[in-house]
TORZABA-578036 format. One record per residue (C-alpha): chain; residue in three letters; z, y, x. Coordinates in nm, 2 decimals, always signed. Each point is the difference from the previous one (the first is absolute). Layout:
<nodes>
+-------+-----+--------+--------+--------+
: chain : res :     up :  north :   east :
+-------+-----+--------+--------+--------+
:     A : ALA :      Z :      Y :      X :
...
+-------+-----+--------+--------+--------+
</nodes>
This chain:
<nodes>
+-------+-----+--------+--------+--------+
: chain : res :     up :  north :   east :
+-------+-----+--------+--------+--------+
:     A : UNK :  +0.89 :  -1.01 :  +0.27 :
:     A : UNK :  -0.25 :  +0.09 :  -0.24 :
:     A : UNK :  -0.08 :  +0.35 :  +0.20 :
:     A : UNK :  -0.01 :  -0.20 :  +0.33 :
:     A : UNK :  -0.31 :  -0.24 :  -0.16 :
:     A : UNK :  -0.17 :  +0.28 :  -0.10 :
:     A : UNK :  +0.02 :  +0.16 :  +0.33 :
:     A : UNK :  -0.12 :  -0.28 :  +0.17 :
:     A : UNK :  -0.28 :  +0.00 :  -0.27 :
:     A : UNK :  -0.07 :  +0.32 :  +0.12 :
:     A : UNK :  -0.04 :  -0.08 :  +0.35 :
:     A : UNK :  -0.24 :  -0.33 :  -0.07 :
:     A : UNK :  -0.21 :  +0.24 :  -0.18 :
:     A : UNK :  -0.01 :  +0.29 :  +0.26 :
:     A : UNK :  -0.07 :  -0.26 :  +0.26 :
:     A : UNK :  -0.28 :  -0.15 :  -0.18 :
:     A : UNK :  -0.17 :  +0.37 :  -0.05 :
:     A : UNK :  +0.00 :  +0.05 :  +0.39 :
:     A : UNK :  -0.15 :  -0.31 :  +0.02 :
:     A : UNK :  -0.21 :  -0.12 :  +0.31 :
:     A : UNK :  -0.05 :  +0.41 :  +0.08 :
:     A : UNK :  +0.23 :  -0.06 :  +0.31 :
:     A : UNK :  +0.04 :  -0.28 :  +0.23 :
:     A : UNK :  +0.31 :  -0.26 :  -0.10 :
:     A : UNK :  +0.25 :  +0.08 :  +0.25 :
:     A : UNK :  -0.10 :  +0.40 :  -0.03 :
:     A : UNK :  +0.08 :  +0.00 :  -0.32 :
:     A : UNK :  +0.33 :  -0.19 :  +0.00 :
:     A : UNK :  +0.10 :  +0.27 :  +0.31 :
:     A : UNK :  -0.05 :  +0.28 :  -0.16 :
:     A : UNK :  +0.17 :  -0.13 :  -0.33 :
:     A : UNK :  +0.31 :  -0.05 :  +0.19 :
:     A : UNK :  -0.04 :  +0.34 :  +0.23 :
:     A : UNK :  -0.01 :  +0.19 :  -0.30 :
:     A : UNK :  +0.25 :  -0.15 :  -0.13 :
:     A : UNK :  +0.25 :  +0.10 :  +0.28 :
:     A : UNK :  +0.07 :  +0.35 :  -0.14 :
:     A : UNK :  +0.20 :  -0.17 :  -0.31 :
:     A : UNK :  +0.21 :  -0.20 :  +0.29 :
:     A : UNK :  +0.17 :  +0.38 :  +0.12 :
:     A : UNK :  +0.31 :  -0.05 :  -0.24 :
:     A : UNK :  +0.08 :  -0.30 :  +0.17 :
:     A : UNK :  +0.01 :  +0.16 :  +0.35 :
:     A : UNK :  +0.40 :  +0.04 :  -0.03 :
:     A : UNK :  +0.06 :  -0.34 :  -0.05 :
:     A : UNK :  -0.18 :  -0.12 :  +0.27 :
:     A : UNK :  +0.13 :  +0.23 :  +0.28 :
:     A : UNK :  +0.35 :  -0.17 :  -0.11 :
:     A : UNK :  -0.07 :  -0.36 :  +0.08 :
:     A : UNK :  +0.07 :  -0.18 :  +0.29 :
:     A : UNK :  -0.37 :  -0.19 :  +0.10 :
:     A : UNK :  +0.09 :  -0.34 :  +0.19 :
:     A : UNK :  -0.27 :  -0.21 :  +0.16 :
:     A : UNK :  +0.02 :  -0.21 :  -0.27 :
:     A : UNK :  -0.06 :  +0.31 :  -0.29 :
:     A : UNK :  -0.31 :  +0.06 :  +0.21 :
:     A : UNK :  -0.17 :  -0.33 :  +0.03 :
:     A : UNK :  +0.08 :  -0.11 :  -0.37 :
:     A : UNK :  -0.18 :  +0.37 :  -0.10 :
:     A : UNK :  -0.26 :  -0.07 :  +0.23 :
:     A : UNK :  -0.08 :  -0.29 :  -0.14 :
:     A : UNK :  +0.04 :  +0.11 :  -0.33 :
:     A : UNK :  -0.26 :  +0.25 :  +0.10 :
:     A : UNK :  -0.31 :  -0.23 :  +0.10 :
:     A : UNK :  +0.07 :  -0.24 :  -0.26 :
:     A : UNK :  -0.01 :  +0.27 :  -0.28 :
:     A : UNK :  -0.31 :  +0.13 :  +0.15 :
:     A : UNK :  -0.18 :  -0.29 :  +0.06 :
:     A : UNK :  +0.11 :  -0.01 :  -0.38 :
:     A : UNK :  -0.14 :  +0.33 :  -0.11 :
:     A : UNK :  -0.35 :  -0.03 :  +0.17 :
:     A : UNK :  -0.04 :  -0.36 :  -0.17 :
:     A : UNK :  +0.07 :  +0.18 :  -0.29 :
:     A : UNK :  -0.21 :  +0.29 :  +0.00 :
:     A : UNK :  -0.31 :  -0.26 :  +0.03 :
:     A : UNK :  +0.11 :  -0.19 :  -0.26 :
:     A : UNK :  +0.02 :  +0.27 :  -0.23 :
:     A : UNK :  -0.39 :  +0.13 :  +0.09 :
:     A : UNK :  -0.15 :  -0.40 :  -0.04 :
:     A : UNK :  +0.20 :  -0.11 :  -0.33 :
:     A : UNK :  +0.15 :  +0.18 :  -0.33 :
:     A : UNK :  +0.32 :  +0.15 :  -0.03 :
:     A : UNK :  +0.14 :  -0.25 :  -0.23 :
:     A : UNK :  -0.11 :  -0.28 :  +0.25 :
:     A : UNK :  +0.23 :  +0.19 :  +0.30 :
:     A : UNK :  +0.27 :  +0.09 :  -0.23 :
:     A : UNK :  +0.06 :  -0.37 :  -0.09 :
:     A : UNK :  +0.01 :  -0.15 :  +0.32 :
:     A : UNK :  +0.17 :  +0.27 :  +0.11 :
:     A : UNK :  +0.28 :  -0.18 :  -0.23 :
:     A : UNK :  +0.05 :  -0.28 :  +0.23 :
:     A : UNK :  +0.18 :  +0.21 :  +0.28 :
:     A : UNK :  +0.33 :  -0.10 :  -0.14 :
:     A : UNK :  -0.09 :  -0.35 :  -0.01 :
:     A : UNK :  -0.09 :  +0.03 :  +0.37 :
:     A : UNK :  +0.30 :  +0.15 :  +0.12 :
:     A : UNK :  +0.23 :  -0.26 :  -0.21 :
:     A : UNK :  -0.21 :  -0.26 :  +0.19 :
:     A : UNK :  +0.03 :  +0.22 :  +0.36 :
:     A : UNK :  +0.38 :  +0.02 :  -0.09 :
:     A : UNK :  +0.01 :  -0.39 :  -0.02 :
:     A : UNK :  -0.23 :  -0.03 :  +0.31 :
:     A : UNK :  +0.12 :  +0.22 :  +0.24 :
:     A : UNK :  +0.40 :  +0.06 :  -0.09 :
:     A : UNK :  +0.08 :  -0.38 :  -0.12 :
:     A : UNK :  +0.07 :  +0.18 :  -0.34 :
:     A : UNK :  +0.09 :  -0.37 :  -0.27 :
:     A : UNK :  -0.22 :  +0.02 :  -0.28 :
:     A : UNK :  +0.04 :  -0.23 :  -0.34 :
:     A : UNK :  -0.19 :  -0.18 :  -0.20 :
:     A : UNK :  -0.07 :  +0.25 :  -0.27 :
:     A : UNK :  -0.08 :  +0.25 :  +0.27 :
:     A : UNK :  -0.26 :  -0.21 :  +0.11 :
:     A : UNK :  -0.20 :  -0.10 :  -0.31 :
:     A : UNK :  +0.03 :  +0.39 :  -0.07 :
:     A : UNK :  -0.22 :  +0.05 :  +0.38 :
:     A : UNK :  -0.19 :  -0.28 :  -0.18 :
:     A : UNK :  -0.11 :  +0.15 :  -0.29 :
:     A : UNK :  -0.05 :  +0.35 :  +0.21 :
:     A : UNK :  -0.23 :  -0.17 :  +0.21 :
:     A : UNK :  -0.21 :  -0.13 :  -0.32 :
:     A : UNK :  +0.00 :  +0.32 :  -0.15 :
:     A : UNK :  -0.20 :  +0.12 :  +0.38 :
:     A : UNK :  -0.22 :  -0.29 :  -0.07 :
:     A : UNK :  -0.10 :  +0.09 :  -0.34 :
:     A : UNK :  -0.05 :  +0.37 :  +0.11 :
:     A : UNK :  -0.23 :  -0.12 :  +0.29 :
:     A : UNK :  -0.19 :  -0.30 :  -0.14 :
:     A : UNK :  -0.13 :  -0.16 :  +0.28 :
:     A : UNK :  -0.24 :  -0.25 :  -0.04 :
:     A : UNK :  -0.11 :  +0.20 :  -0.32 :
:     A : UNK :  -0.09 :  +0.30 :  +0.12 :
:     A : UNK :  -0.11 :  +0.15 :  +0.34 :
:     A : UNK :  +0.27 :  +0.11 :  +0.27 :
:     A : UNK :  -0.02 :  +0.39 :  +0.03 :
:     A : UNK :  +0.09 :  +0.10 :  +0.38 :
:     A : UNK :  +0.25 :  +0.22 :  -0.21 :
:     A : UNK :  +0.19 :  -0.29 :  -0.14 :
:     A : UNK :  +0.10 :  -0.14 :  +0.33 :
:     A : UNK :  +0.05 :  +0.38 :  +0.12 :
:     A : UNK :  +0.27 :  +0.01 :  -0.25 :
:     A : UNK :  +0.13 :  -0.31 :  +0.10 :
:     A : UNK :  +0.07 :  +0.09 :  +0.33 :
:     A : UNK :  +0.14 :  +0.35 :  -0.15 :
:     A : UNK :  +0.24 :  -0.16 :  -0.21 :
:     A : UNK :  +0.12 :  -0.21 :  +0.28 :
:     A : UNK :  +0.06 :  +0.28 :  +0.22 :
:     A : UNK :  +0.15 :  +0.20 :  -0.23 :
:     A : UNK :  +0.26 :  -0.32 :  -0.08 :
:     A : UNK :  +0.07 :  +0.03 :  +0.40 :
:     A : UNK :  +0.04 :  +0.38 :  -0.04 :
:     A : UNK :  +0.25 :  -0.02 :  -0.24 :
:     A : UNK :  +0.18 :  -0.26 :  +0.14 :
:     A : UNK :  +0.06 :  +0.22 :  +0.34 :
:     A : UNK :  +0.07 :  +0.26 :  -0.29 :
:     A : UNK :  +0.30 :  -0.17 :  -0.15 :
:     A : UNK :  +0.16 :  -0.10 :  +0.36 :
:     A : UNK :  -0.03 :  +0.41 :  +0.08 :
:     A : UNK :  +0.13 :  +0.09 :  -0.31 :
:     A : UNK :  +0.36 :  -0.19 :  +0.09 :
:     A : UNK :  +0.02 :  +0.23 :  +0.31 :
:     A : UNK :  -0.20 :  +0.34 :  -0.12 :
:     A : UNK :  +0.00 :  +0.24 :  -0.30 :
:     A : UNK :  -0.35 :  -0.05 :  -0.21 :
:     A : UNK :  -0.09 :  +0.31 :  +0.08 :
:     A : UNK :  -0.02 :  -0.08 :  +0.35 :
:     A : UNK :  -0.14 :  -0.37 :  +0.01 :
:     A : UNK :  -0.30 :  +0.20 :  -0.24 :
:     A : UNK :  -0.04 :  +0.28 :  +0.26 :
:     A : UNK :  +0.01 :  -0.23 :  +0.29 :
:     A : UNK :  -0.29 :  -0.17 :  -0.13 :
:     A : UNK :  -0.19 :  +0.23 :  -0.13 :
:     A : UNK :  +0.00 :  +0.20 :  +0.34 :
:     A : UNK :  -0.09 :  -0.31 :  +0.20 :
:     A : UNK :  -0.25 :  -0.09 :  -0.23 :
:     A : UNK :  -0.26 :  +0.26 :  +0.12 :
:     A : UNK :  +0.04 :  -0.06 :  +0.39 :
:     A : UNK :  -0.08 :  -0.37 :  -0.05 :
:     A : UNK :  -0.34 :  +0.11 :  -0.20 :
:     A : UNK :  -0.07 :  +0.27 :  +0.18 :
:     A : UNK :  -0.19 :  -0.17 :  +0.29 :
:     A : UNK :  -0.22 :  -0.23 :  -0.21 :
:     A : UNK :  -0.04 :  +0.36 :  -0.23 :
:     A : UNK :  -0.18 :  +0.17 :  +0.29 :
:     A : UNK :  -0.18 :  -0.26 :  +0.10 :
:     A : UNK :  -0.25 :  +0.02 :  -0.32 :
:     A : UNK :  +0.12 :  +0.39 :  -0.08 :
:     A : UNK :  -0.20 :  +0.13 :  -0.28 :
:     A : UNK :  +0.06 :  +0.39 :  -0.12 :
:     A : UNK :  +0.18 :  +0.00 :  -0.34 :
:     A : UNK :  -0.14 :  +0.20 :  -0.27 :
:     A : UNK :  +0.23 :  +0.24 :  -0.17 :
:     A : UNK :  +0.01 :  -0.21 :  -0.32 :
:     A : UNK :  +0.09 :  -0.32 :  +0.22 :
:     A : UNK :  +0.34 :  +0.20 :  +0.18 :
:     A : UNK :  +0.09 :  +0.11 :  -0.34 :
:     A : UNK :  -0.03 :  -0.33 :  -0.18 :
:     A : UNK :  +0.14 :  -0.18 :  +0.29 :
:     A : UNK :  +0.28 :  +0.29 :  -0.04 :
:     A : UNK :  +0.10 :  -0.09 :  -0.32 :
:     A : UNK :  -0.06 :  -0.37 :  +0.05 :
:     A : UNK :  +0.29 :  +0.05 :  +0.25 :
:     A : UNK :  +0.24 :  +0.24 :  -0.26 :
:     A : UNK :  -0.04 :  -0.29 :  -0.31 :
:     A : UNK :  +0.04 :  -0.27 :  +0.30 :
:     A : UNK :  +0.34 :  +0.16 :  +0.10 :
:     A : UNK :  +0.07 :  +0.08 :  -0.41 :
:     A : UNK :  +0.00 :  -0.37 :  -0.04 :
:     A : UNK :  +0.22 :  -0.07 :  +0.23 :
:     A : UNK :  +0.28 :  +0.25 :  -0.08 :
:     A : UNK :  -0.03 :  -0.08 :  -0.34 :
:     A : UNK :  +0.04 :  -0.36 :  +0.07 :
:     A : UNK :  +0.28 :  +0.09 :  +0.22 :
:     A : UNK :  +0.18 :  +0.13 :  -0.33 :
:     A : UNK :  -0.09 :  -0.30 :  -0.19 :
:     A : UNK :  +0.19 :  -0.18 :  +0.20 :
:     A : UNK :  +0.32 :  +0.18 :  +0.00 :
:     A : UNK :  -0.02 :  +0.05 :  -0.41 :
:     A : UNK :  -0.07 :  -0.39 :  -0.07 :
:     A : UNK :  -0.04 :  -0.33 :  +0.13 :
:     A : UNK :  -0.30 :  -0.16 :  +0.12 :
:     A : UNK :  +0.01 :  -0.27 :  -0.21 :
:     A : UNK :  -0.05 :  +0.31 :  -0.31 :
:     A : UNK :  -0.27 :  +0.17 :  +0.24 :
:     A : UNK :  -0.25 :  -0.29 :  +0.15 :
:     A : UNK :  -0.14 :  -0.06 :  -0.39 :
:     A : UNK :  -0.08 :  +0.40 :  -0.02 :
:     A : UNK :  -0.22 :  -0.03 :  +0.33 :
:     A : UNK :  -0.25 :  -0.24 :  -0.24 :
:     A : UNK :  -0.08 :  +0.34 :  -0.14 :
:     A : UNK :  -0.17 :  +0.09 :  +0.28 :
:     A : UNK :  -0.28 :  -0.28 :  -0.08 :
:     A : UNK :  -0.01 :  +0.19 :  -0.30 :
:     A : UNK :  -0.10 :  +0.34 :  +0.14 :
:     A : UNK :  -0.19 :  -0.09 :  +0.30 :
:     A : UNK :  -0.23 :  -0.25 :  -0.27 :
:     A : UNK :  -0.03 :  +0.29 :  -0.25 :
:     A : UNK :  -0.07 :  +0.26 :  +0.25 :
:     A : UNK :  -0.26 :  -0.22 :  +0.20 :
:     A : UNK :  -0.15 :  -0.04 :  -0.35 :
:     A : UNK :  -0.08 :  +0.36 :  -0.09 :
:     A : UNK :  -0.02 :  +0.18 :  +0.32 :
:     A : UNK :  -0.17 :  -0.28 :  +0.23 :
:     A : UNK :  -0.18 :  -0.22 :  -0.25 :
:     A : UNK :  +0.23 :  -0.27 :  +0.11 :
:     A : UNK :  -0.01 :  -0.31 :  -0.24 :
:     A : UNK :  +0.27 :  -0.14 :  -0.18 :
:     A : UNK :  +0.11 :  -0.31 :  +0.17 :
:     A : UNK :  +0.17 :  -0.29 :  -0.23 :
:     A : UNK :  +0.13 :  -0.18 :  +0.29 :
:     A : UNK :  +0.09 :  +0.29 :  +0.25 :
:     A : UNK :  +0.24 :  +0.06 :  -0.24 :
:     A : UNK :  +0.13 :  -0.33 :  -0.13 :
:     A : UNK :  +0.04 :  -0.08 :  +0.36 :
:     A : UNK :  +0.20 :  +0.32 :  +0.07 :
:     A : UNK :  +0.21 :  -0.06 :  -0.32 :
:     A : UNK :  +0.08 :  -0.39 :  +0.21 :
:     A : UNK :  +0.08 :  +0.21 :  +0.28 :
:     A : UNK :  +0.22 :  +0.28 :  -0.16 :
:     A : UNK :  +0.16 :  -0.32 :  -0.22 :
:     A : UNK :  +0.09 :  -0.18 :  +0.33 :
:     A : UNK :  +0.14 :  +0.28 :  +0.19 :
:     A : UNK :  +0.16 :  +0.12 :  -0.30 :
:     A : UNK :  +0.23 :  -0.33 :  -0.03 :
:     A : UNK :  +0.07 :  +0.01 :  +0.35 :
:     A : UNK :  +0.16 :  +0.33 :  +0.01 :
:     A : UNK :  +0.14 :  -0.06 :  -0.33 :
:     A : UNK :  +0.18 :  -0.35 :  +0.14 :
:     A : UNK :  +0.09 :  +0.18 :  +0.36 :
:     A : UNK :  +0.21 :  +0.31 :  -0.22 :
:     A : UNK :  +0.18 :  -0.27 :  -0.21 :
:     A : UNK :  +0.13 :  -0.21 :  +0.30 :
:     A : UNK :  +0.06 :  +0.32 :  +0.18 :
:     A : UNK :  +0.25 :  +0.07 :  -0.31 :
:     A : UNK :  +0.13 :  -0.34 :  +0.02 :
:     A : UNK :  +0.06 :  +0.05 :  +0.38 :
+-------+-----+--------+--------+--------+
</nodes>
């Protein structure tokens, strides 16, 4: 889990040195066409499943809401600092435990909810409004984290029917058709350093996730979610001494409320699992 923050690290900080060279949804195309060649190991398992109507609209879906997603986050991370992204960023479980209740009638306790509670005041202390201006970025990342808690949540309904491999390749394939349209509307020629940072953005992007992936089947989540507060750690250090980022007080008490909140959550949903 460790590995898997500082890939993502990686991939805040190779996003941020492409910068505003390329036009939002050009860049978060050609991060995901790139990325296709590491999805050829996966080609087996796909040819083996059986794709209903319903596989197909759920990925679909799944598709444009992670894009819309990826694009909100690609702004955010040229109009506010690393550490700011990374810590709002936290709240995506927080929205899908809130889309779970929403959407499937999932019950949710007492405890659970002063834990959204607190979550939701560690967002507040990382934004500050009313203190501070409103950066465009902020409520980028608002909507990113959003749609990203709708991704997942289409994720985790695939996953009962699919093998990972496939509910990953399935969006990361559909991904670039939805972009591609808006991508040639404002086409700008990449630079050779912009393909190869956006290259590697895409091999620590899909790092991440297969190191998360074996998180998960070594440990719990309620012994991984406190590791991903790490992340703060790297993205506010690395935002310090490559991007002359400042050091933020609240970004990170705020993401410690978050991490704190979704922490107990998961911790309380493995013990009444057990119980179960």
């Amino acid at each position: 889990m460790t590995a898997t923050t500082l890939n993502f690290v990686m991939v805040n900080v190779l996003v941020k040195y492409v910068g505003n060279g390329l036009p939002i949804f050009e860049t978060a195309f050609l991060r995901f066409a790139l990325g296709l060649v590491f999805l050829i190991p996966f080609i087996g398992q796909v040819r083996q499943v059986d794709f209903t109507r319903r596989i197909v609209k759920l990925s679909v879906g799944r598709a444009v809401l992670h894009t819309f997603a990826m694009v909100a986050w690609f702004y955010a991370m040229t109009r506010i600092p690393m550490a700011e992204v990374t810590a709002m960023n936290f709240m995506n479980p927080v929205y899908v435990s809130l889309g779970a209740v929403l959407l499937f009638g999932e019950k949710i306790a007492l405890p659970r909810i002063m834990a959204l509670g607190v979550a939701f005041l560690g967002g507040l202390v990382i934004l500050r409004p009313g203190l501070r201006e409103i950066d465009p970025g902020h409520v980028a990342m608002i909507f990113s984290a959003l749609f990203f808690a709708g991704s997942y949540l289409i994720a985790n309904a695939l996953s009962k029917e699919l093998p990972a491999a496939v509910v990953v390749f399935l969006m990361s394939v559909m991904v670039p058709f939805v972009l591609l349209p808006f991508a040639l509307a404002d086409w700008v020629a990449p630079s050779i350093r912009e393909i190869g940072l956006l290259f590697f953005t895409a091999f620590f992007a899909t790092a991440a996730h297969y190191c998360m992936t074996r998180a998960f089947a070594c440990a719990p989540q309620a012994v991984l979610q406190p590791v991903t507060f790490v992340q703060l750690v790297w993205a506010t250090s690395v935002g310090y001494v490559l991007f002359g980022e400042g050091i933020d007080g609240f970004v990170i008490a705020g993401g410690a409320m978050i991490i704190a909140a979704v922490s107990f959550i998961t911790w309380r949903e493995a013990r009444r699992k057990r119980r179960a």
